[in-house]
C-alpha positions as CSV (number, residue, x, y, z in Angstrom):
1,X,-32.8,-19.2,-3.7
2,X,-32.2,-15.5,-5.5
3,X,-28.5,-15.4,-4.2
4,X,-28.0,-12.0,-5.5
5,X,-31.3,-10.7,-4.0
6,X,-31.0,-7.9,-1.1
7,X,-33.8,-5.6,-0.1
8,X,-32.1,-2.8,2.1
9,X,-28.9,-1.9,3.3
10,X,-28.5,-3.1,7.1
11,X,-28.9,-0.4,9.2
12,X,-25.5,0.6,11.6
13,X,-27.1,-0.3,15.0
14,X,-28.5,-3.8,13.8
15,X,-29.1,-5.8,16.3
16,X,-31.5,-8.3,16.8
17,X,-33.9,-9.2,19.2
18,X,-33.3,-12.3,21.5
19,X,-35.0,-14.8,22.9
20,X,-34.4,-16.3,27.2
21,X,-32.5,-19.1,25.7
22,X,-29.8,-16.3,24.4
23,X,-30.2,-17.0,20.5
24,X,-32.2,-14.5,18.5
25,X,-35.8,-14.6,17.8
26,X,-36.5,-15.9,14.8
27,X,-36.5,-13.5,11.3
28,X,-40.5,-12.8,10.0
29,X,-41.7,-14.6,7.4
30,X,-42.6,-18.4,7.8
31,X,-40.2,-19.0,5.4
32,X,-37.1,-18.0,7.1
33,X,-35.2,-19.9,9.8
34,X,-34.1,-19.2,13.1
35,X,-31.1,-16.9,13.0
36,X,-28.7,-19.3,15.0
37,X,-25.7,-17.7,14.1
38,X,-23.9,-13.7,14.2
39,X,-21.2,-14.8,11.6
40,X,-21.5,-17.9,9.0
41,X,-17.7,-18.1,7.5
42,X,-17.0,-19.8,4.3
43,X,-13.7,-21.9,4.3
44,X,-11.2,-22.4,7.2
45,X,-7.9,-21.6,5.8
46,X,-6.2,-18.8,7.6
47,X,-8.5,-16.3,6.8
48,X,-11.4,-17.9,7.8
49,X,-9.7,-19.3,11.0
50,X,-8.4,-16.0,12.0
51,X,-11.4,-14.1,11.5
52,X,-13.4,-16.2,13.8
53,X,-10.9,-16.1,16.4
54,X,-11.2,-11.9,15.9
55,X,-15.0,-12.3,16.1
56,X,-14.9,-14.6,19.2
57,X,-13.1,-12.2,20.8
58,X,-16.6,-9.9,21.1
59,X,-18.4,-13.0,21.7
60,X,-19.8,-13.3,18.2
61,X,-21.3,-16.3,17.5
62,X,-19.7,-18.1,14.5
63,X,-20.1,-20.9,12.4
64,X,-17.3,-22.0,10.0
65,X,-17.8,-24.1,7.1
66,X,-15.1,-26.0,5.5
67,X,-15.8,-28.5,2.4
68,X,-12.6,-30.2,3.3
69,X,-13.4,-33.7,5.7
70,X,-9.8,-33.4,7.0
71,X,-7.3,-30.7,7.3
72,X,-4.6,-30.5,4.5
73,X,-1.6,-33.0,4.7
74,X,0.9,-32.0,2.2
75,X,3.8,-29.8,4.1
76,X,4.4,-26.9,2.1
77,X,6.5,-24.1,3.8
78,X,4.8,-20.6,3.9
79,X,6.3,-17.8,5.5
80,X,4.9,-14.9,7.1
81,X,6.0,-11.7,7.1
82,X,6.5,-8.9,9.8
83,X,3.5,-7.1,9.9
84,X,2.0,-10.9,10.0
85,X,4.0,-11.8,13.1
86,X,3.1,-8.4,14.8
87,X,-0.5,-9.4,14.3
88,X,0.1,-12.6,15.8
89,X,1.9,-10.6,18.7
90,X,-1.0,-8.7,19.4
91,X,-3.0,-11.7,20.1
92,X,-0.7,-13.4,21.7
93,X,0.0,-16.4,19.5
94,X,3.2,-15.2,18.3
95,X,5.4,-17.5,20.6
96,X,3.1,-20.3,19.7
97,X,3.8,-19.9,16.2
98,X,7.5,-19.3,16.1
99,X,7.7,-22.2,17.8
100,X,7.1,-24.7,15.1
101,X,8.8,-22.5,12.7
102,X,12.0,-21.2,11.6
103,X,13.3,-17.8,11.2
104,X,15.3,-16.4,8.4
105,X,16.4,-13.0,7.7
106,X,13.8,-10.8,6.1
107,X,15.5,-9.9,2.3
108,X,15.8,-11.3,-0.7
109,X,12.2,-10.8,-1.3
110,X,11.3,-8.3,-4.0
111,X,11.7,-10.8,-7.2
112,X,14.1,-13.0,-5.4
113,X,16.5,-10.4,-5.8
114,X,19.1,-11.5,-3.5
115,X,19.8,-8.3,-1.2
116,X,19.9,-8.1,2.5
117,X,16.9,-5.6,4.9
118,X,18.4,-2.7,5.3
119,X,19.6,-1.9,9.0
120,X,16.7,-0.8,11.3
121,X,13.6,-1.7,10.1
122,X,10.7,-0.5,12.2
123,X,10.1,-3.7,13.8
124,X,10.3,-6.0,17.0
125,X,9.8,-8.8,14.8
126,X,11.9,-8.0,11.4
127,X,12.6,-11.0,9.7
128,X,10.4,-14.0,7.6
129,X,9.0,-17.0,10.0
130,X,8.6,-20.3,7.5
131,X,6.2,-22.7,9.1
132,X,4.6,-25.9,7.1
133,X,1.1,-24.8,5.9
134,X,-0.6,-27.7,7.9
135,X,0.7,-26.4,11.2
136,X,-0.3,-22.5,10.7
137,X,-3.8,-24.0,9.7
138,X,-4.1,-25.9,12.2
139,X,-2.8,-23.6,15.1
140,X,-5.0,-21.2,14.0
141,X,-8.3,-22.9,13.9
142,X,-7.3,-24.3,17.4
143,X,-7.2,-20.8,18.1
144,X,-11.0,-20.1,16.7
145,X,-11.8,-23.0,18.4
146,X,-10.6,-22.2,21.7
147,X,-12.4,-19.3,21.8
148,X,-15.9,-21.0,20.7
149,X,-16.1,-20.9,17.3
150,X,-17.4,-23.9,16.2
151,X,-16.4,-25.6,12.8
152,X,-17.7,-27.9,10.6
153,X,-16.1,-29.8,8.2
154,X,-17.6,-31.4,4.8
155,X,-19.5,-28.7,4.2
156,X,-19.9,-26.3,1.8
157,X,-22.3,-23.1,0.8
158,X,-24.3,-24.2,-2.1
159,X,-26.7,-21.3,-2.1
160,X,-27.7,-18.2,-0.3
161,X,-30.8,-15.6,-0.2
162,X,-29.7,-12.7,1.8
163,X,-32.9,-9.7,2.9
164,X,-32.7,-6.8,5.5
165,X,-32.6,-8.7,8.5
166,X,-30.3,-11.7,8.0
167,X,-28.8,-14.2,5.2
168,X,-30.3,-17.7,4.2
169,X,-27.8,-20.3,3.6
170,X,-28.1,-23.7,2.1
171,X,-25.7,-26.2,2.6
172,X,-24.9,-28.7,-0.5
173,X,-26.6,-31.8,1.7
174,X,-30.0,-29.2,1.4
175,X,-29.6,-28.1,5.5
176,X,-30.9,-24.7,5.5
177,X,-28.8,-21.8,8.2
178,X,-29.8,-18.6,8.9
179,X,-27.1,-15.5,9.8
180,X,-26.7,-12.2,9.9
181,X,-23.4,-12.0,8.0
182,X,-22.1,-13.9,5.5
183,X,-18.5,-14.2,5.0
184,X,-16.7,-15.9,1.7
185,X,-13.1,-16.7,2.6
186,X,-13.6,-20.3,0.3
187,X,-10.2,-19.3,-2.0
188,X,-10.0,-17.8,-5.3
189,X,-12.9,-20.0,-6.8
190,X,-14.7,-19.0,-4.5
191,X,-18.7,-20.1,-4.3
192,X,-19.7,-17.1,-2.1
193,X,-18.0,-14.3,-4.8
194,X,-19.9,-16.5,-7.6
195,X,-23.5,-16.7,-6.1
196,X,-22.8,-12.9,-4.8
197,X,-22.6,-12.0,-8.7
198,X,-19.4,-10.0,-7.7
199,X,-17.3,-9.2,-10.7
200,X,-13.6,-10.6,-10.8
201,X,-11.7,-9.1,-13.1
202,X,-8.0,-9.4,-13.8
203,X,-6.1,-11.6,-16.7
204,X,-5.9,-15.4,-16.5
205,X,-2.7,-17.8,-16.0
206,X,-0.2,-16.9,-19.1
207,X,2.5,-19.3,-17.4
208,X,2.7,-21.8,-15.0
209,X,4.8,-23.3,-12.4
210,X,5.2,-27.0,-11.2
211,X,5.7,-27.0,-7.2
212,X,6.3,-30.7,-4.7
213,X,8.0,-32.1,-2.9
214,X,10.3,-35.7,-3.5
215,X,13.2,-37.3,-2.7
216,X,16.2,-37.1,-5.5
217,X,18.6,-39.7,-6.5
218,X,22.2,-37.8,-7.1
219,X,24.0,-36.0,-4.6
220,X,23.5,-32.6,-3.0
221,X,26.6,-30.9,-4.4
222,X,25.7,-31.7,-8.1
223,X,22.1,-30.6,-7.5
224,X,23.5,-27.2,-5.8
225,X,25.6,-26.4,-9.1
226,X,23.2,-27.1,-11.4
227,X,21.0,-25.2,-10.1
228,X,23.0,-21.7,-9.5
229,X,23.8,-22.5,-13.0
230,X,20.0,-22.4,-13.9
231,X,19.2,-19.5,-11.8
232,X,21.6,-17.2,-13.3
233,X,18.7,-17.1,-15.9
234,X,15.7,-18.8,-14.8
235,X,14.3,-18.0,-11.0
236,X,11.3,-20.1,-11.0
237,X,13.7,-23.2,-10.8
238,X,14.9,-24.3,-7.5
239,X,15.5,-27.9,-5.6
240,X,16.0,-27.1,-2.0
241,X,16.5,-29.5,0.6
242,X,13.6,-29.6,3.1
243,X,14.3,-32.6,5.6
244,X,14.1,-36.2,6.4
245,X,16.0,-36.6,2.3
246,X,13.4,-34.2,0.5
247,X,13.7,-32.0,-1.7
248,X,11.6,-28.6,-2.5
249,X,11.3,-28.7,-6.1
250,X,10.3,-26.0,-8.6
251,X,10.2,-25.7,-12.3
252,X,8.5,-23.6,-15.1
253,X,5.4,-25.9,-16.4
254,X,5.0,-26.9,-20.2
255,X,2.3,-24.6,-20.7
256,X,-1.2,-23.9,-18.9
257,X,-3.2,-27.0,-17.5
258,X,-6.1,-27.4,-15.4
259,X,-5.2,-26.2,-11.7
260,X,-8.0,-29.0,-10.9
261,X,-5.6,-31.7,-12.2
262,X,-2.2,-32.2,-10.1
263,X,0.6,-33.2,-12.1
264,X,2.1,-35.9,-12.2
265,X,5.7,-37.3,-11.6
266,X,6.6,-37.9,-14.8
267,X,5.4,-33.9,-15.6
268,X,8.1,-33.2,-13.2
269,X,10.9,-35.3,-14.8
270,X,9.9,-33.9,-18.2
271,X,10.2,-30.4,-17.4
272,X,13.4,-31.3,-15.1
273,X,14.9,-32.6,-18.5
274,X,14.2,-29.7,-20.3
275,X,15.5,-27.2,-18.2
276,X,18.7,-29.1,-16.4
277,X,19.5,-31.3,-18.8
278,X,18.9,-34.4,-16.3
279,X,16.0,-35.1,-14.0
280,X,18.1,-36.0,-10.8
281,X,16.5,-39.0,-10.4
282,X,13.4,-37.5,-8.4
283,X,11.5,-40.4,-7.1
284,X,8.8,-40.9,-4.0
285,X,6.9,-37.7,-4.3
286,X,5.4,-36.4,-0.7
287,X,2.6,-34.1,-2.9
288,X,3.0,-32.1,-6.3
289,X,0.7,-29.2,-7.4
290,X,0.9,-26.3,-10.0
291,X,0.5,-23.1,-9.3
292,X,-0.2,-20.0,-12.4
293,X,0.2,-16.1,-12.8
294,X,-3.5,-15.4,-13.0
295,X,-4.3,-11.9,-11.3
296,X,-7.6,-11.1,-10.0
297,X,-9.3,-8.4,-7.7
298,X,-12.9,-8.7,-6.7
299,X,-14.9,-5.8,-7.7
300,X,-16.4,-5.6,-4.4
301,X,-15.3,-6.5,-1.1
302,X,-18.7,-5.9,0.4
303,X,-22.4,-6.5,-1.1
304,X,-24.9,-5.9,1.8
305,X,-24.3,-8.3,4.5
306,X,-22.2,-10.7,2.4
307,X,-18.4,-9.9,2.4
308,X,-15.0,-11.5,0.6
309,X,-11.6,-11.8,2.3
310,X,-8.4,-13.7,1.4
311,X,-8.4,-15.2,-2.0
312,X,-12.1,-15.0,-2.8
313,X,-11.0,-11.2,-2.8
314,X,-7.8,-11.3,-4.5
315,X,-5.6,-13.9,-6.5
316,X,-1.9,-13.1,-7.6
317,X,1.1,-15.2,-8.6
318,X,3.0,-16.9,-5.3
319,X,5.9,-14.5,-5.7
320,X,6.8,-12.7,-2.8
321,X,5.1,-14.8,-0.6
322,X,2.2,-12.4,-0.3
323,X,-0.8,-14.3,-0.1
324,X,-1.6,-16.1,3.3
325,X,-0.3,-12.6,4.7
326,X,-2.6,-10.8,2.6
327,X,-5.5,-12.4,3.6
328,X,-5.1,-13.2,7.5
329,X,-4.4,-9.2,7.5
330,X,-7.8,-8.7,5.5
331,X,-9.6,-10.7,8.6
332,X,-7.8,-8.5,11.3
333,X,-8.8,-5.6,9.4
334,X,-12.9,-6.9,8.9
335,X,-12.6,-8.9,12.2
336,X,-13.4,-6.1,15.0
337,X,-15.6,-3.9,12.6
338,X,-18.0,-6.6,11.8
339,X,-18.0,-7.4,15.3
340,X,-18.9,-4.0,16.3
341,X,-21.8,-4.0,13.4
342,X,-22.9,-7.5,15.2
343,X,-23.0,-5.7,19.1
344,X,-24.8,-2.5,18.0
345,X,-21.9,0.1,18.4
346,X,-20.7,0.1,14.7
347,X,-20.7,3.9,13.7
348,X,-22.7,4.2,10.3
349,X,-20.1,4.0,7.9
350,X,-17.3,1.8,9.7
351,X,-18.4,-2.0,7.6
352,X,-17.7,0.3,4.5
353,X,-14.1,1.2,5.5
354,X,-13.7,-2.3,4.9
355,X,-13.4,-2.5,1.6
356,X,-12.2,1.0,1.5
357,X,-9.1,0.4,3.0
358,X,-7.8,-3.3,2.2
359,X,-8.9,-3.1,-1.6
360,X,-6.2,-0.3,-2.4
361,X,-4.0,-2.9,-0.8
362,X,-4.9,-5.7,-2.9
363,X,-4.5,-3.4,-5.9
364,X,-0.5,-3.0,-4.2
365,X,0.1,-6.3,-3.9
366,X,-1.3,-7.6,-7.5
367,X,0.6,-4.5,-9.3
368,X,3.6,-5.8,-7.4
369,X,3.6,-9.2,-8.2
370,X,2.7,-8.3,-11.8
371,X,6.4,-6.5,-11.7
372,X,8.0,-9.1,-9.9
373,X,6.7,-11.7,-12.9
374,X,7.9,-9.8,-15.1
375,X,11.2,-9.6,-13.9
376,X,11.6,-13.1,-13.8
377,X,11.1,-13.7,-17.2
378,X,14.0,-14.9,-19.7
379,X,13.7,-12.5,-22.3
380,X,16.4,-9.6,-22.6
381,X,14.5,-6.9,-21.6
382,X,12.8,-7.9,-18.7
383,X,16.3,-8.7,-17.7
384,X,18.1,-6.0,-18.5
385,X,15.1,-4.2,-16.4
386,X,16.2,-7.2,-13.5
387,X,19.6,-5.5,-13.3
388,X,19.5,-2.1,-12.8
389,X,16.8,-2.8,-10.3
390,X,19.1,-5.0,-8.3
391,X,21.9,-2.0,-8.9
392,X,19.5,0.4,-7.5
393,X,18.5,-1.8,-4.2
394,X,22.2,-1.1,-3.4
395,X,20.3,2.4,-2.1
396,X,18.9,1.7,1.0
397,X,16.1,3.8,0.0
398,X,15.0,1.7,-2.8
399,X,16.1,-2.1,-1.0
400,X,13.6,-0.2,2.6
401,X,11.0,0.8,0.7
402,X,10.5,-2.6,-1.6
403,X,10.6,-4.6,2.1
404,X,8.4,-2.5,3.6
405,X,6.1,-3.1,0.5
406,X,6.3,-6.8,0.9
407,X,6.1,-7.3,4.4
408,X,3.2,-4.8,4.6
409,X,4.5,-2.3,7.2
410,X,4.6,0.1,4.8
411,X,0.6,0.6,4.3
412,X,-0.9,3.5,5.6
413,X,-4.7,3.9,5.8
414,X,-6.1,7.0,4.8
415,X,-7.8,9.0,8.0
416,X,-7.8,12.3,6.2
417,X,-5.1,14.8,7.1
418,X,-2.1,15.0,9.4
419,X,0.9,13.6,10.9
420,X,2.7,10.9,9.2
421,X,2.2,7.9,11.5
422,X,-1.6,8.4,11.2
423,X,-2.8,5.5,9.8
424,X,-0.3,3.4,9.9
425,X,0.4,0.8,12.5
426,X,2.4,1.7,15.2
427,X,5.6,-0.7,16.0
428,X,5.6,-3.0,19.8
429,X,6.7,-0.4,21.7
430,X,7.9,-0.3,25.1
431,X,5.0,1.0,27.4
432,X,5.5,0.7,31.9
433,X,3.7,-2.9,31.7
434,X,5.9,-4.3,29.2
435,X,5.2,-4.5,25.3
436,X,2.6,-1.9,23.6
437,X,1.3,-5.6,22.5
438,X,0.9,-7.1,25.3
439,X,-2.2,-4.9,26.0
440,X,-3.9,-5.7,22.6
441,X,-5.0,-9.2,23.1
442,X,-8.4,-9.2,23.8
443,X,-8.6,-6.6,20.5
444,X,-10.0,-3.7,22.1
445,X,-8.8,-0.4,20.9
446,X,-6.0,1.7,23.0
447,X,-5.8,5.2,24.2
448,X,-2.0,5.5,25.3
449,X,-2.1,8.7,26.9
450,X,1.4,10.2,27.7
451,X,0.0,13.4,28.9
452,X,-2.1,11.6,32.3
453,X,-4.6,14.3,31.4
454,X,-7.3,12.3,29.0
455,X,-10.2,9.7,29.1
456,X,-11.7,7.1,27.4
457,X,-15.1,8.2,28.9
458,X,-18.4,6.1,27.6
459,X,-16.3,4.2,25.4
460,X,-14.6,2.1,28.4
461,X,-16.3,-1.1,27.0
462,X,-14.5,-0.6,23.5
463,X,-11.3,0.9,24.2
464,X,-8.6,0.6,27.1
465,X,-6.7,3.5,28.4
466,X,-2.9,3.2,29.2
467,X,-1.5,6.4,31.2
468,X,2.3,6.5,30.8
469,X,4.4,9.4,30.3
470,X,7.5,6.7,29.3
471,X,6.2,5.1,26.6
472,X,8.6,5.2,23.7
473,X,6.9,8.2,21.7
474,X,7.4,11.5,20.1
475,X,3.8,12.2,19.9
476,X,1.5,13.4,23.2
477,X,-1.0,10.6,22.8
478,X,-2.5,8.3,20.5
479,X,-5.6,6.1,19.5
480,X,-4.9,2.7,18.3
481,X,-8.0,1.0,16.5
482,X,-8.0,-3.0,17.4
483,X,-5.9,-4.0,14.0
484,X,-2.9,-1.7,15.7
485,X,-3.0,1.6,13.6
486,X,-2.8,4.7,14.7
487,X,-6.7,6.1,14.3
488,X,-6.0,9.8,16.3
489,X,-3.1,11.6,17.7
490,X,-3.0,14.7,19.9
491,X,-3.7,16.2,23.4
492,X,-7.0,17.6,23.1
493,X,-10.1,15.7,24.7
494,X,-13.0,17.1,23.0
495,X,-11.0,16.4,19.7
496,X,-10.4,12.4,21.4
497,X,-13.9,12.2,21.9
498,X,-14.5,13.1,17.9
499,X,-12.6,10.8,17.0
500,X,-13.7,7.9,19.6
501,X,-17.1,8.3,18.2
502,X,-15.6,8.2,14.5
503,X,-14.0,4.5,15.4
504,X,-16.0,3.2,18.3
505,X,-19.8,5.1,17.9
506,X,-21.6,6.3,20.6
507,X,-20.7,6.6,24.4
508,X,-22.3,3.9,26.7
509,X,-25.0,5.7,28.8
């Protein structure tokens, strides 16, 4: 198949036409078969899991396809950040979540630069959850799964013809799928990006870092002066205790290997050696990887109807802990616009916004971890620079804004002109049923109408109306898109309507 081949542009009301059984009609051509599915998803990582939960909520049929037979098994700890656990809030998963993980104060972020949040940040939900990979994975694809998504594991896309009606897909074992949309969230190799011919520029790994997790042979207190010693100098080199006599070990690689190789043990104990002066007798390894610096952005988020999210978008170094966040945010962002372009209502530009409004994000987050590599180098001046940044996060100006950055409650969408909070998301706020996101689960858009006095008209299918004169604002009224950010603000119901059919398209009849 031509992967790269598309005819026209989908049109913004595509729908297609469907048969008594409740699947669509089959795509002209004899060559073409049955569309079966809305939404075929590429890889079910968090992404790809939490897209299909954001589709399933519209009752898109979706298909996810993951090349892995089982889910992973090695226990690294992740951590999400706050505008992370406010999306999980808003779907109601949050106290699912914190449940298997463990809170920790949100600072220290920025470069590991060791300075607490600054009092009052704008959130319900202001600190960094940790949670083993394995579990977040796997809560959220029972999450997808719940809601119908169907996945399949142990297999992968190995080609793809996409035209004006729907995309061909053929699986490595030669099955053949038909779709509307295709979706590649199958990490930063990704085989979707590669077959779309999507350009991913950035610069490849200049240094690398050795990650696992073993069990150590001399005692804690030793292991916890040696290696404040080391960091003084060196903060990609830490051995934390994670549990059950483990220990979270890091340390700068020899050079540049091939990510498709683990290291080994004895890489670890080498590099150990180098650096400590002593390999603390690591033994019994749980799992080891290698993670590099490399920086990529894809050039476009969107071609036709094939789209990129999570790392088959973006790749950046680890630091931070930017990237699961990064990507589930991408799929809340895509998840109720390509829904909308799957039901009919999508106005004719809202699948672009896509890539109009998380790219600029990506861009952030690489430029920031770019900076926060540099600061951890040895040399003098990237120190020196290290310093006077950590004495200027003694501003709480500097130490808000860098958290804010991080954590991704800083980002502000732009909607054109106005007041300040439009575009941005606005914080769980109390509203007369409880929490403001409470009301977002099914991921419907809001009106929350403090004046009594407005409607949300033909748009009643799309978008909930909450009248309440207490909720905790300083504005009259606003429109909250299903991702949580603020799309209108006002009092005026002809200018509500203008903007309804900006977000949500054209009234029901």
């Amino acid at each position: 198949m031509n992967s790269s081949q598309f005819t026209a542009e989908p049109s913004s009301n595509d729908t297609a036409e469907r048969d008594v059984t409740g699947l669509p009609s089959p795509a002209s051509g004899a060559d073409r078969a049955p569309l079966k599915f809305d939404v075929i998803i590429a890889g079910c990582g968090p992404t790809g899991a939490m897209l299909a939960a954001e589709l399933r909520l519209h009752d898109v049929r979706v298909l996810v396809l993951e090349k892995e037979t089982e889910p992973v098994s090695f226990v690294r700890i992740v951590g999400l950040h706050i505008r992370s656990l406010e999306l999980m809030a808003m779907r109601g998963l949050l106290d699912r979540i914190r449940e298997h993980g463990r809170q920790r104060p949100a600072g220290g972020f920025f470069a590991a630069i060791n300075k607490p949040a600054p009092q009052g940040l704008d959130s319900a939900h202001a600190y960094l959850l940790g949670i083993p990979q394995p579990v977040i994975e796997r809560l959220l694809e029972e999450h997808a799964t719940q809601l119908g998504a169907q996945v399949r594991r142990g297999c992968t896309v190995a080609d793809f013809a996409q035209d004006d009606e729907g995309v061909t897909v053929e699986l490595a074992d030669g099955d053949q799928l038909r779709t509307r949309y295709l979706v590649g969230c199958d990490g930063g190799r990704s085989t979707v990006r590669k077959l779309l011919g999507v350009g991913f520029p950035g610069e490849p790994s200049r240094t690398e870092t050795l990650m696992g997790e073993m069990e150590v042979g001399v005692p804690q207190e030793e292991i916890a002066a040696k290696v404040a010693e080391i960091q003084e100098t060196e903060k990609r080199f830490w051995l934390k205790p994670v549990g059950k006599g483990a220990y979270s070990v890091v340390v700068p690689a020899a050079g540049v290997g091939d990510r498709a190789e683990p290291p080994t043990l004895e890489d670890f104990k080498q590099q150990l050696r180098a650096i400590a002066g002593t390999d603390f007798g690591v033994h019994s390894p749980r799992w080891l990887s290698r993670f590099g610096d490399a920086t990529r952005l894809a050039e476009r988020y969107r071609v036709g109807r094939v789209l990129l999210a999570g790392d088959a978008a973006h790749i950046h170094p680890p630091t931070g802990g930017q990237g699961l966040n990064l990507g589930v945010q991408d799929a809340f962002n895509l998840g109720w616009k390509l829904a909308a372009q799957v039901r009919g209502w999508a106005p004719e530009t809202l699948l672009d916004t896509y890539h109009a409004e998380r790219h600029p994000v990506a861009e952030d987050v690489l430029d920031n971890t770019r900076a926060q590599m540099e600061l951890h180098s040895t040399e003098p001046g990237p120190q020196a620079v290290r310093r006077l940044l950590t004495e200027l996060m003694d501003f709480d100006e500097v130490n808000r804004y860098l958290i804010e950055k991080i954590t991704a409650i800083g980002i502000r969408y732009d909607f054109g002109e106005g007041p300040d909070l439009l575009g941005r998301r606005l914080r769980d706020i109390d509203v007369k049923q409880g929490r403001l996101y409470g009301l977002l689960h099914r991921g419907r858009g809001l009106l929350l109408d403090r004046t009594e006095r407005l409607s949300v008209g033909g748009w009643s299918d799309r978008v909930d109306h909450l009248a309440d004169p207490t909720a905790a604002l300083d504005v009259p009224c606003v429109l909250l898109r299903p991702d949580g950010h603020v799309a209108w603000i006002g009092d005026d119901q002809q200018d509500l309507d203008d903007h309804l059919s900006r977000w949500f398209g054209r009234p029901a009849d």
